[in-house]
KETITI-155105 format. One record per residue: x, y, z of N, C-alpha, C in turn; residue in one letter. Coordinates in steps of 0.2 Angstrom, whole numbers, plus 2048, in hexadecimal, padded with zeros to 3 digits. Layout:
{pt {X; Y; Z}; {X; Y; Z}; {X; Y; Z}; 'A'}
...
This chain:
{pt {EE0; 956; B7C}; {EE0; 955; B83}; {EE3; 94E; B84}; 'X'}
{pt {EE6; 94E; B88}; {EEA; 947; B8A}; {EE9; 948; B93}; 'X'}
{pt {EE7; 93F; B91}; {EE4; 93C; B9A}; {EE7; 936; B9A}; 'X'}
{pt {EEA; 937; BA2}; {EEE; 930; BA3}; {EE8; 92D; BA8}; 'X'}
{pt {EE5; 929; BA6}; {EE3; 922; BAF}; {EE6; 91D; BB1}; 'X'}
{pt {EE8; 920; BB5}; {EED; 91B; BBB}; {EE7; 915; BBE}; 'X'}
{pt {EE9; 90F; BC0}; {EE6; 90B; BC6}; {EEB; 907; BC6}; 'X'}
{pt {EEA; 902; BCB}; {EEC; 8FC; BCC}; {EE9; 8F6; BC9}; 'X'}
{pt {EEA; 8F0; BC7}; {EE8; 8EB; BC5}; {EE1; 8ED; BC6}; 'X'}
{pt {EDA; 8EA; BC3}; {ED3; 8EA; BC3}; {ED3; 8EF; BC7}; 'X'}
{pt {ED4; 8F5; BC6}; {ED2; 8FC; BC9}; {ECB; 900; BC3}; 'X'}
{pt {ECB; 8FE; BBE}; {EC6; 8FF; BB9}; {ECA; 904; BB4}; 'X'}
{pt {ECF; 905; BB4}; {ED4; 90A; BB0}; {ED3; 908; BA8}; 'X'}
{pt {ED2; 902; BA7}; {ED0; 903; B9F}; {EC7; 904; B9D}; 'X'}
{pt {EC4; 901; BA2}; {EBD; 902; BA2}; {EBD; 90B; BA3}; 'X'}
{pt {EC0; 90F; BA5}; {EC0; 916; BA6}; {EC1; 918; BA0}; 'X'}
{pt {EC8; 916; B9B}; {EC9; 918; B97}; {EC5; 917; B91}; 'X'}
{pt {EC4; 911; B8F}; {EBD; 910; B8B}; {EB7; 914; B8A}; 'X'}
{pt {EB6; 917; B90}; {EAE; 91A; B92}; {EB1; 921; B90}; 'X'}
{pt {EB5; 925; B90}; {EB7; 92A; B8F}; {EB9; 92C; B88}; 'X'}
{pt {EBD; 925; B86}; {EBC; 927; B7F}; {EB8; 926; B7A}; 'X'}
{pt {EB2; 921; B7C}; {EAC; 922; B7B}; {EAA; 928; B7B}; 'X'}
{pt {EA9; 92B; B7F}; {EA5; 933; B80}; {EA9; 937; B7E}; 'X'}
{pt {EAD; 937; B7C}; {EB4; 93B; B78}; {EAD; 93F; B71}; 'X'}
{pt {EAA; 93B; B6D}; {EA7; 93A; B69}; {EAB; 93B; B62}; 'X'}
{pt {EB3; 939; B62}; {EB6; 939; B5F}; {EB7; 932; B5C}; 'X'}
{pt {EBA; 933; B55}; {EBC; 928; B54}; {EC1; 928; B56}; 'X'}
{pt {EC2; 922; B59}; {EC7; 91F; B5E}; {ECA; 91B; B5A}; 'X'}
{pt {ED3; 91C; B5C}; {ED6; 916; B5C}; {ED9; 913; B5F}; 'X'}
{pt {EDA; 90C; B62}; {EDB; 90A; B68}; {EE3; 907; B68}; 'X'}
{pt {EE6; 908; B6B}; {EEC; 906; B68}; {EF0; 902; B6F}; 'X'}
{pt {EEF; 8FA; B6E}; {EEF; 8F6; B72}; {EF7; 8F5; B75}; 'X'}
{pt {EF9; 8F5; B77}; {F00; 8F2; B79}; {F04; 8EC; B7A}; 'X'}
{pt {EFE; 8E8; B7E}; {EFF; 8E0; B7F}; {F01; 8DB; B7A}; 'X'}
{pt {F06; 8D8; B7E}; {F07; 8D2; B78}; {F04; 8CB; B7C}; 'X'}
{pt {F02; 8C6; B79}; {F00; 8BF; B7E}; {F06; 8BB; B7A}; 'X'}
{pt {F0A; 8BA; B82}; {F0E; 8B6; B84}; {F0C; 8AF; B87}; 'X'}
{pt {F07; 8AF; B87}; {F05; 8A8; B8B}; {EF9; 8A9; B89}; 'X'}
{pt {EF9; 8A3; B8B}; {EEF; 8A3; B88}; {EEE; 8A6; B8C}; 'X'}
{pt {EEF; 8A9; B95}; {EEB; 8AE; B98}; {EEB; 8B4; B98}; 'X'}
{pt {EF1; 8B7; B92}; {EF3; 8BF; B8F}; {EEC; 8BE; B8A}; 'X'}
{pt {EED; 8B7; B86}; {EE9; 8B7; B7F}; {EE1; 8B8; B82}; 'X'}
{pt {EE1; 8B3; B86}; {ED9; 8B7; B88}; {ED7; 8BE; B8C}; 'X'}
{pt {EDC; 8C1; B8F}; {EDA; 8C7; B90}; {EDB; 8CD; B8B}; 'X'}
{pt {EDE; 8CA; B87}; {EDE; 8CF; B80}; {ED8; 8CF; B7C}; 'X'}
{pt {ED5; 8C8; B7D}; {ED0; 8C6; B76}; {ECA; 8CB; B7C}; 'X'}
{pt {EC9; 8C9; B83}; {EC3; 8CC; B82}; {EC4; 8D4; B86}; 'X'}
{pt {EC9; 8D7; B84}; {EC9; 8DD; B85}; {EC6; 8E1; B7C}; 'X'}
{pt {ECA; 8DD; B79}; {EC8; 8DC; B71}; {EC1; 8DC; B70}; 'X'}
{pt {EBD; 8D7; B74}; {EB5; 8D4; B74}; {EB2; 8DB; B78}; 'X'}
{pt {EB5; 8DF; B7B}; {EB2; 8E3; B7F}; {EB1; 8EC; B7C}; 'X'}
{pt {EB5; 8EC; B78}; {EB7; 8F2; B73}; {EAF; 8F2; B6D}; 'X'}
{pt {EAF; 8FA; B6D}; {EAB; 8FA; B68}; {EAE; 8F8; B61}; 'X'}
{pt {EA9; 8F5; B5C}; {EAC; 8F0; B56}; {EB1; 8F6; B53}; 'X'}
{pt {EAC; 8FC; B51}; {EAE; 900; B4E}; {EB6; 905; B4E}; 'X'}
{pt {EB6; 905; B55}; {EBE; 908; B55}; {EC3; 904; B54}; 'X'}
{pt {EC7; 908; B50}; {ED1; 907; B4D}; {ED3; 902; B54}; 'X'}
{pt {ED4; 8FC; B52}; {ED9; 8FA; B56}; {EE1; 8F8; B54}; 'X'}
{pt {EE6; 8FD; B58}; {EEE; 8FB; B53}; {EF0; 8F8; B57}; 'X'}
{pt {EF3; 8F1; B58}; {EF7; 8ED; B5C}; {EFF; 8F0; B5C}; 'X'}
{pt {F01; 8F3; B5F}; {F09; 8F4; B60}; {F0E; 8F6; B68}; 'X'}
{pt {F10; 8ED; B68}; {F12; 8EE; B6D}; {F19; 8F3; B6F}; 'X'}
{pt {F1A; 8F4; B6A}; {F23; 8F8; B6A}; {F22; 902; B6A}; 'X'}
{pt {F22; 903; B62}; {F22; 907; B60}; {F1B; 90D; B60}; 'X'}
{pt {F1B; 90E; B65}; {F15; 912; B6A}; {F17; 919; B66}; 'X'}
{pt {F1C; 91D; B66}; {F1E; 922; B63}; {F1C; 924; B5D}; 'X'}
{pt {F1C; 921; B59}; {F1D; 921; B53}; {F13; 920; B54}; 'X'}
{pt {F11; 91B; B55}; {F09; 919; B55}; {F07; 91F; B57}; 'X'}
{pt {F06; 922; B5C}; {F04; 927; B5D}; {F04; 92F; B57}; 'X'}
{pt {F07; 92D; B54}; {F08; 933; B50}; {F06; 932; B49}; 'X'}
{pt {F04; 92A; B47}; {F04; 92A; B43}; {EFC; 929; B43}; 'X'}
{pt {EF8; 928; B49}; {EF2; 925; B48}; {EEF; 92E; B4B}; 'X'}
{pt {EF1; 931; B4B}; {EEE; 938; B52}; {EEC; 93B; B4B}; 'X'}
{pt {EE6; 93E; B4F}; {EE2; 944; B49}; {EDE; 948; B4F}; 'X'}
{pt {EDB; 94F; B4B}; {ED9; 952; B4F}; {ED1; 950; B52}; 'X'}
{pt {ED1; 94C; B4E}; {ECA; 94C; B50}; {EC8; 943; B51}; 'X'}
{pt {ECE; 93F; B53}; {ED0; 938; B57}; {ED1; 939; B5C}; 'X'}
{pt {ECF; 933; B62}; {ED1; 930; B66}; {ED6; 92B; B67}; 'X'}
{pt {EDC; 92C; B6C}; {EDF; 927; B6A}; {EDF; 923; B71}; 'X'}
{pt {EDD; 91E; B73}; {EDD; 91B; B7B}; {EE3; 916; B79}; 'X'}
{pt {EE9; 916; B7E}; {EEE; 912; B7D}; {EED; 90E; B83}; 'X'}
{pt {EEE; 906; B85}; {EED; 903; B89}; {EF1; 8FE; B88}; 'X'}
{pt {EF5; 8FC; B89}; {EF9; 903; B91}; {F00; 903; B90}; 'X'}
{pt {F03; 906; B94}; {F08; 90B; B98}; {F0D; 904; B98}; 'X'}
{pt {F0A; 903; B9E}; {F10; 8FC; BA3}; {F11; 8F7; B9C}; 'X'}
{pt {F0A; 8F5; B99}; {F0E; 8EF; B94}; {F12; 8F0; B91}; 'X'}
{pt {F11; 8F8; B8E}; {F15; 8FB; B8A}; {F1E; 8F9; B8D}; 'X'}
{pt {F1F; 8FC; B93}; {F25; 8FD; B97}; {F27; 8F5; B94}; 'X'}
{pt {F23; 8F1; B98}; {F25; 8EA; B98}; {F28; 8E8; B91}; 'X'}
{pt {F24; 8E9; B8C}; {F27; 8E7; B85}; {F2C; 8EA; B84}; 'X'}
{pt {F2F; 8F1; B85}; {F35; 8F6; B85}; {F3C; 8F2; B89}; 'X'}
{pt {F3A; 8F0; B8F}; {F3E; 8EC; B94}; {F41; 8E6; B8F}; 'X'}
{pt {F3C; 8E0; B8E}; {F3D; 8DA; B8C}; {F42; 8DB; B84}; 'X'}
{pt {F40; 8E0; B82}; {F43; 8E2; B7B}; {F4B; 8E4; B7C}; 'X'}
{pt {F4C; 8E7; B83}; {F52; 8E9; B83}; {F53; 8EF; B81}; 'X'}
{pt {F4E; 8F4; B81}; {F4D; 8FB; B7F}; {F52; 903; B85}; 'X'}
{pt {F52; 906; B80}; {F53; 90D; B84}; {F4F; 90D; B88}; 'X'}
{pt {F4E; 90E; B8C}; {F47; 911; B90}; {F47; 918; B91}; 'X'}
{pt {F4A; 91C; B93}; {F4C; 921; B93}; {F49; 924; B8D}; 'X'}
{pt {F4D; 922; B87}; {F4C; 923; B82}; {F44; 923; B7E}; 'X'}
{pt {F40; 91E; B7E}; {F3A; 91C; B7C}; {F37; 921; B80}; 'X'}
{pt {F38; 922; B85}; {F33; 926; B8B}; {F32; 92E; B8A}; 'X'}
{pt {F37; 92F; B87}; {F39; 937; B84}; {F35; 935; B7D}; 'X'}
{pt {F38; 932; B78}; {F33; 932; B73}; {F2A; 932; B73}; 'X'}
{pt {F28; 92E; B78}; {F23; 930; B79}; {F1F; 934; B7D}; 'X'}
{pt {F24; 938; B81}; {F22; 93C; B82}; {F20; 942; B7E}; 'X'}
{pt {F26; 942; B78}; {F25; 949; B73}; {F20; 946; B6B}; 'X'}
{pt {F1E; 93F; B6C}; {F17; 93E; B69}; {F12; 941; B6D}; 'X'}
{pt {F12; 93F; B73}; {F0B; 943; B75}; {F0C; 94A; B76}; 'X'}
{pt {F11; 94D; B77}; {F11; 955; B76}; {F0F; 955; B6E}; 'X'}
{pt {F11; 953; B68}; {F0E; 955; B63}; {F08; 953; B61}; 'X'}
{pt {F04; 94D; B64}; {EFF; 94B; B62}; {EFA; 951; B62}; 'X'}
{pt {EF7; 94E; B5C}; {EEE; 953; B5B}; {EE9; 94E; B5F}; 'X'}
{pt {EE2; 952; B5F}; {EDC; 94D; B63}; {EDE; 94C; B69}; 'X'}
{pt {ED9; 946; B6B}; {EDA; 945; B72}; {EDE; 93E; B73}; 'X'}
{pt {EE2; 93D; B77}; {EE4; 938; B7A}; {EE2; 934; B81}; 'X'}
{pt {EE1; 92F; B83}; {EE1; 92A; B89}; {EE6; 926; B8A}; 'X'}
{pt {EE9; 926; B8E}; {EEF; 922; B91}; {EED; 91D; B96}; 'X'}
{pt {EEE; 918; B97}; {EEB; 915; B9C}; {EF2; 910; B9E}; 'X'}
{pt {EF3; 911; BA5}; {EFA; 90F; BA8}; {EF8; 90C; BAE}; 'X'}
{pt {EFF; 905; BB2}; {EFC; 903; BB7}; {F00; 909; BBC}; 'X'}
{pt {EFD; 90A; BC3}; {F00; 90E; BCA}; {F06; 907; BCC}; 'X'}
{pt {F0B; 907; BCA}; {F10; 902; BCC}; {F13; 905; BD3}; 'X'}
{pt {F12; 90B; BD5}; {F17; 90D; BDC}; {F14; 90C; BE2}; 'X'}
{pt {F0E; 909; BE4}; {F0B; 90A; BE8}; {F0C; 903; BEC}; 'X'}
{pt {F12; 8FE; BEB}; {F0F; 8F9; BEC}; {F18; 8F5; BF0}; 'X'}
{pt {F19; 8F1; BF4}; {F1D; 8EF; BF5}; {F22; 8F1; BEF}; 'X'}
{pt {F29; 8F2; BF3}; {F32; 8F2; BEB}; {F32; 8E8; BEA}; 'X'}
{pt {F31; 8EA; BE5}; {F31; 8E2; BE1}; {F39; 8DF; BE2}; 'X'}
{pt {F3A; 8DA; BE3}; {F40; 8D7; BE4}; {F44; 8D6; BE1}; 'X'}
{pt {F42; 8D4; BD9}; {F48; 8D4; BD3}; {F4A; 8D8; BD1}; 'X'}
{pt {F4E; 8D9; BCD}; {F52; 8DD; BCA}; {F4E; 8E0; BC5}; 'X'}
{pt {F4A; 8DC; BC1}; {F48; 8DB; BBB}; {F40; 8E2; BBD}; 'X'}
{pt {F3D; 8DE; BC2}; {F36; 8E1; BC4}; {F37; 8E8; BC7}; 'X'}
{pt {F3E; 8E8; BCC}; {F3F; 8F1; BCE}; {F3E; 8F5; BC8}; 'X'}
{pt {F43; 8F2; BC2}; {F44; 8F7; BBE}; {F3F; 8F8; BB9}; 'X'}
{pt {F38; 8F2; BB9}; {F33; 8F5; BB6}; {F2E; 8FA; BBB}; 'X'}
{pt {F2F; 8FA; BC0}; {F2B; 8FD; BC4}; {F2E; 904; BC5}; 'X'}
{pt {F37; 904; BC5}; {F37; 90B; BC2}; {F36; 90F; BBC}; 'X'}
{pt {F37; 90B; BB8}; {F35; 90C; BB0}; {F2E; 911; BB1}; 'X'}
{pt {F29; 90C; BB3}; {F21; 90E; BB3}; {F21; 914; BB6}; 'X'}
{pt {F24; 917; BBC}; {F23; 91B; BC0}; {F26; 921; BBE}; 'X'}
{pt {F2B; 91F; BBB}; {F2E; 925; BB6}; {F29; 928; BB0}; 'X'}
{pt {F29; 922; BA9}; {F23; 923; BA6}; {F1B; 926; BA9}; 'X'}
{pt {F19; 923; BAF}; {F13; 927; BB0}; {F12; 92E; BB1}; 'X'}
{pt {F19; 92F; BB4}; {F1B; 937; BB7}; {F1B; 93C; BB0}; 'X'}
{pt {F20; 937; BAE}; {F20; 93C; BA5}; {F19; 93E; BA3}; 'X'}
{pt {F16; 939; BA2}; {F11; 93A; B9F}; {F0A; 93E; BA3}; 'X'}
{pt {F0B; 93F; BA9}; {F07; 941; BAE}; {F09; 948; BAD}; 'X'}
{pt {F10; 94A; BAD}; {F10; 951; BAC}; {F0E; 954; BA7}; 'X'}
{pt {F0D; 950; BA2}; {F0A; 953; B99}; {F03; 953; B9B}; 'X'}
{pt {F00; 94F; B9E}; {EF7; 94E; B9D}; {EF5; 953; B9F}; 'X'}
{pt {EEE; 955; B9E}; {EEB; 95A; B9E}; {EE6; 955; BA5}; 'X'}
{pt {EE5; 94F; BA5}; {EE1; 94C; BAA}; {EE5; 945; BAC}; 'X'}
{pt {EE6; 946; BB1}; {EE8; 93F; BB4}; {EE3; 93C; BBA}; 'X'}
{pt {EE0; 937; BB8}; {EDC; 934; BBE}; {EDE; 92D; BC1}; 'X'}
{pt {EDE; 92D; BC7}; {EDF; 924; BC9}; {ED8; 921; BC8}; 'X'}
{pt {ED9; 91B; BC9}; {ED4; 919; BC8}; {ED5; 912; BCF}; 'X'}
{pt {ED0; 913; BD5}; {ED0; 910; BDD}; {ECA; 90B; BDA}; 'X'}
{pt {ECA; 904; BDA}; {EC3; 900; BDC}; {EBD; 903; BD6}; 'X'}
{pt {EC0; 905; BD0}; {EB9; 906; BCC}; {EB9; 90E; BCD}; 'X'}
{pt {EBC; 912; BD0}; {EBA; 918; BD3}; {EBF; 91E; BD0}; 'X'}
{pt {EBE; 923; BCC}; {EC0; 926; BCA}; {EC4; 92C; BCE}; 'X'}
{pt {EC9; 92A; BD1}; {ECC; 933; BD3}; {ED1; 937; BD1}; 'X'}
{pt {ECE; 93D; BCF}; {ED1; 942; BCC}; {ED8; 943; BCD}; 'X'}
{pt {EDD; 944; BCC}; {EE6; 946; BCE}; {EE5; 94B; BCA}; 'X'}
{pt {EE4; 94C; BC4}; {EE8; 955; BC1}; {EE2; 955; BBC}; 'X'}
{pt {EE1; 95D; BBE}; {ED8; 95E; BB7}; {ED5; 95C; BBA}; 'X'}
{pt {ED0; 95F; BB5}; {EC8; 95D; BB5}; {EC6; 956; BB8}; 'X'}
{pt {EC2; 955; BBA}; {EBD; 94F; BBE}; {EBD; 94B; BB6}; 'X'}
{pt {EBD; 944; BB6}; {EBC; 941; BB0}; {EB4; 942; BAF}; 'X'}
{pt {EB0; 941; BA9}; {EAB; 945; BA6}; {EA5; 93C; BAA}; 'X'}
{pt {EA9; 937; BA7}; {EA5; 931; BA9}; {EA9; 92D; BAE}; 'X'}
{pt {EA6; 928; BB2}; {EA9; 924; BB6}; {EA7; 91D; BB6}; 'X'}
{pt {EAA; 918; BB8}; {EAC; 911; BB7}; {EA5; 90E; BBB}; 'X'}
């Protein structure tokens, strides 16, 4: 099964994701995306890290998403990735295909076993950013979230803490 949750900044979209794969009752591995660029990435990494159960797989990779996912997936794994947009980001500043990564991972999550968690920021919903730079993350993301929203079996936003459903099943727990 493969679930995207969508929100916007503090919408609770990793706190969703967390809770789900908890109840997955599968081991989990969390396969983080962030890199700390400056001390307030480092602290929000440390206590995302502080907030995770001790026990589960943590992969740090912020590039090579395609390949991590195929290489950590089992049938009887969860794999929660967090997130989407950092991901984009790192892809962007690398100078990446986009296009290209975006298609690779899609046909990792087509062939992954077990269940998967996506967790992405909703970038469309908001004023067209001004730079060059920011449009073309914002279309990046939209593109990406769409790919990946057509594979998922659940796609949920996540409003204020509030889980609502977009495609599938009602999520099992909420924020």
């Amino acid at each position: 099964m493969i679930r995207l949750i969508l929100g916007g900044a503090r919408s609770g979209k990793s706190r969703q994701a967390e809770q789900l794969a908890q109840a997955s009752g599968r081991d989990v591995a969390y396969i983080a995306t962030a890199q700390a660029y400056d001390e307030e990435m480092q602290a929000r990494i440390s206590r995302h890290r502080d907030e995770r159960p001790a026990h589960w797989l943590t992969v740090e990779e912020p590039l090579q998403l395609a390949a991590t996912i195929l290489q950590h997936q089992a049938p009887d794994r969860c794999l929660l990735i967090d997130c989407l947009t950092l991901w984009v980001t790192n892809q962007l500043l690398a100078e990446a295909d986009m296009q290209a990564e975006r298609e690779a991972l899609c046909a990792a999550l087509s062939n992954a076993r077990g269940e998967i968690i996506l967790v992405s920021n909703e970038t469309g919903m908001g004023v067209v950013p001004m730079g060059e730079l920011s449009r073309r993350f914002s279309d990046e993301a939209g593109w990406l979230n769409q790919s990946v929203a057509a594979l998922a079996d659940q796609v949920v936003l996540m409003v204020a803490g509030i889980p609502v459903p977009v495609k599938g099943p009602a999520p099992e727990v909420s924020a």
